[in-house]
C-alpha positions as CSV (number, residue, x, y, z in Angstrom):
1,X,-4.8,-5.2,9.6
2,X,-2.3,-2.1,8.9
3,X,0.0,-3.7,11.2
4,X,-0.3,-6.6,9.4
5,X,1.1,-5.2,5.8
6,X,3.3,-2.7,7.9
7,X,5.1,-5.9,9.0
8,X,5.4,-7.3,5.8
9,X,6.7,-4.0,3.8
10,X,9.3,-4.3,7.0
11,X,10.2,-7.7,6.1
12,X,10.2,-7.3,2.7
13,X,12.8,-4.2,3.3
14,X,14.9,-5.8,5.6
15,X,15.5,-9.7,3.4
16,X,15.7,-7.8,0.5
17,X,18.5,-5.2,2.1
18,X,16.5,-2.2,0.5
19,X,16.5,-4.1,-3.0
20,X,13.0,-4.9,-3.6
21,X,10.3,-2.2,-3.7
22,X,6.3,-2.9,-3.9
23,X,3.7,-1.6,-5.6
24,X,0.5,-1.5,-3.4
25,X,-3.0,-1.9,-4.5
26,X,-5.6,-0.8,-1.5
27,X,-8.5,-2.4,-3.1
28,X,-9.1,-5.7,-5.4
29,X,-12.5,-4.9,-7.6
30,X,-13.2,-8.7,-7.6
31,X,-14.2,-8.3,-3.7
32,X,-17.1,-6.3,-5.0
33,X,-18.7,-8.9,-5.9
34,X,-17.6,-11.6,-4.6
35,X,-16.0,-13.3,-7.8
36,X,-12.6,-14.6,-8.9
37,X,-12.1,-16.5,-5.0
38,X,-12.4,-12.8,-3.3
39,X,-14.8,-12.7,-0.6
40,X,-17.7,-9.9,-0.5
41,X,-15.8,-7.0,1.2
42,X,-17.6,-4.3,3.2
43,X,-18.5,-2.2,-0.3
44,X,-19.5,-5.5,-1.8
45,X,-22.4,-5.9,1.2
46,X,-23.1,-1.8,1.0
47,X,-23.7,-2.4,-2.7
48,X,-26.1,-5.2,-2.5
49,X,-25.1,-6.3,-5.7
50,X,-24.9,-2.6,-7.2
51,X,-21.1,-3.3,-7.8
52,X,-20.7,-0.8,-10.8
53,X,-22.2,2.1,-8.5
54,X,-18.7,2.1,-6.5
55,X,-17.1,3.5,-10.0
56,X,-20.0,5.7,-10.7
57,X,-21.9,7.1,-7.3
58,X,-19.9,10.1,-5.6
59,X,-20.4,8.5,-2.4
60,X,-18.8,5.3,-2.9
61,X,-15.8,7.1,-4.6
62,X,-15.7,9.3,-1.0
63,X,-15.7,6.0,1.0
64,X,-12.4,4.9,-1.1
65,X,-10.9,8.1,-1.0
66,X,-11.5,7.7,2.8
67,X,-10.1,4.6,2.4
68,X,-6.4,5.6,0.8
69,X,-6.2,8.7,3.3
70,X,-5.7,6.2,6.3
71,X,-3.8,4.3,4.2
72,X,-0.9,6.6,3.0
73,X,-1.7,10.0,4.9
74,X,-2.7,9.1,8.6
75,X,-1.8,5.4,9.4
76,X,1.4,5.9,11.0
77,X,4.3,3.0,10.0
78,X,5.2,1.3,13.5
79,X,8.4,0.2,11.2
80,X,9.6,2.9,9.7
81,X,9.7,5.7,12.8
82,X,5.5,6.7,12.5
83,X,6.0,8.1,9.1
84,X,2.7,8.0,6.4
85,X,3.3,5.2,3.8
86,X,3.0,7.8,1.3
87,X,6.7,8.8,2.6
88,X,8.0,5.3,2.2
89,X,9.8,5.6,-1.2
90,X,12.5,3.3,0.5
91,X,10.0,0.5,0.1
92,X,7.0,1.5,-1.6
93,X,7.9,1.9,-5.4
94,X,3.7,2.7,-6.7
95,X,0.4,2.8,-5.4
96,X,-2.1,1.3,-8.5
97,X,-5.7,3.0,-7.9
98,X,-7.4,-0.4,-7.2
99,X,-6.2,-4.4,-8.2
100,X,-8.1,-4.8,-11.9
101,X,-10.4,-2.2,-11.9
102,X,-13.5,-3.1,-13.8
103,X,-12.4,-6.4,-14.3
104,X,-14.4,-8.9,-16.6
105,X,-16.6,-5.4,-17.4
106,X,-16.3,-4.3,-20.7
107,X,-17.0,-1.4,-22.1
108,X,-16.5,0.5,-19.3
109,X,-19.3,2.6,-18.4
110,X,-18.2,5.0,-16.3
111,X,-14.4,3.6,-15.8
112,X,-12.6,6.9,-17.3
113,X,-13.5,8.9,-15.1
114,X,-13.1,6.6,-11.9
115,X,-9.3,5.7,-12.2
116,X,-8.8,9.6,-13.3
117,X,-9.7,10.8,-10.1
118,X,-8.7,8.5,-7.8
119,X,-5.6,8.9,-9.8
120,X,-5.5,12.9,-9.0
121,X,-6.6,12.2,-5.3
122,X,-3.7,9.9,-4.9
123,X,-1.3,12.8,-6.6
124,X,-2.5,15.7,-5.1
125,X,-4.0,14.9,-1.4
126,X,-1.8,12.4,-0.8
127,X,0.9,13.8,-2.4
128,X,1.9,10.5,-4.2
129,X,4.2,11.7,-7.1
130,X,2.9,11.1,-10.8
131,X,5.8,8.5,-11.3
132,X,4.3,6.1,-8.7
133,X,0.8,5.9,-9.5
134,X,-0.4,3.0,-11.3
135,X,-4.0,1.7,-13.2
């Protein structure tokens, strides 16, 4: 499925002549439950309805975490000479930590903290700089 996206960010370079840039987001929070047309993703089935634990329960926040190191540290771009997308600034203008997080939830319960540290993960493991990191 990488390849998949690889290809497009290609594509999207190569019409665009370097012109258009994307902002990524690795995770949409409706497919935790299901909702908004999204199907139930693998967290969604592991929750078993639980869908607020993946913002609150260290383990789910590990699992994600996972989740953006293959992303932008280890999946290498079969486009763009086997570099990390997190070295794509040609293309990639922002990472946001996750497509509406806590959407339709309000207030949220343990959001803060959440989008705070997948923010700093992003920024400091990945090396992502402040500038391109989105909520």
């Amino acid at each position: 499925m990488l390849d998949q996206f690889d290809d497009t960010l290609a594509a999207i370079h190569h019409l665009s002549k370097g012109q258009v840039k994307v902002i990524i987001a690795p995770h949409d929070s409706h497919a935790l439950r299901g909702t908004n047309d999204i199907p139930c993703d693998a967290y969604c089935k592991k929750l078993n309805g639980a869908f607020l634990d993946f913002y609150s329960v260290e383990e789910y926040r590990e699992l994600y975490k996972t989740r953006l190191d293959v992303f932008f540290k280890h999946y290498p771009s079969k486009n763009f000479d086997g570099r990390p997308w997190s070295k794509l600034s040609e293309v990639i203008l922002g990472v946001d930590t996750q497509n509406q997080p806590f959407s339709s939830i309000w207030p949220i319960p343990a959001g803060e903290s959440w989008i705070c540290d997948i923010a700093t993960h992003l920024h400091d493991t990945i090396n992502l700089s402040a500038s391109s990191i989105a909520s």
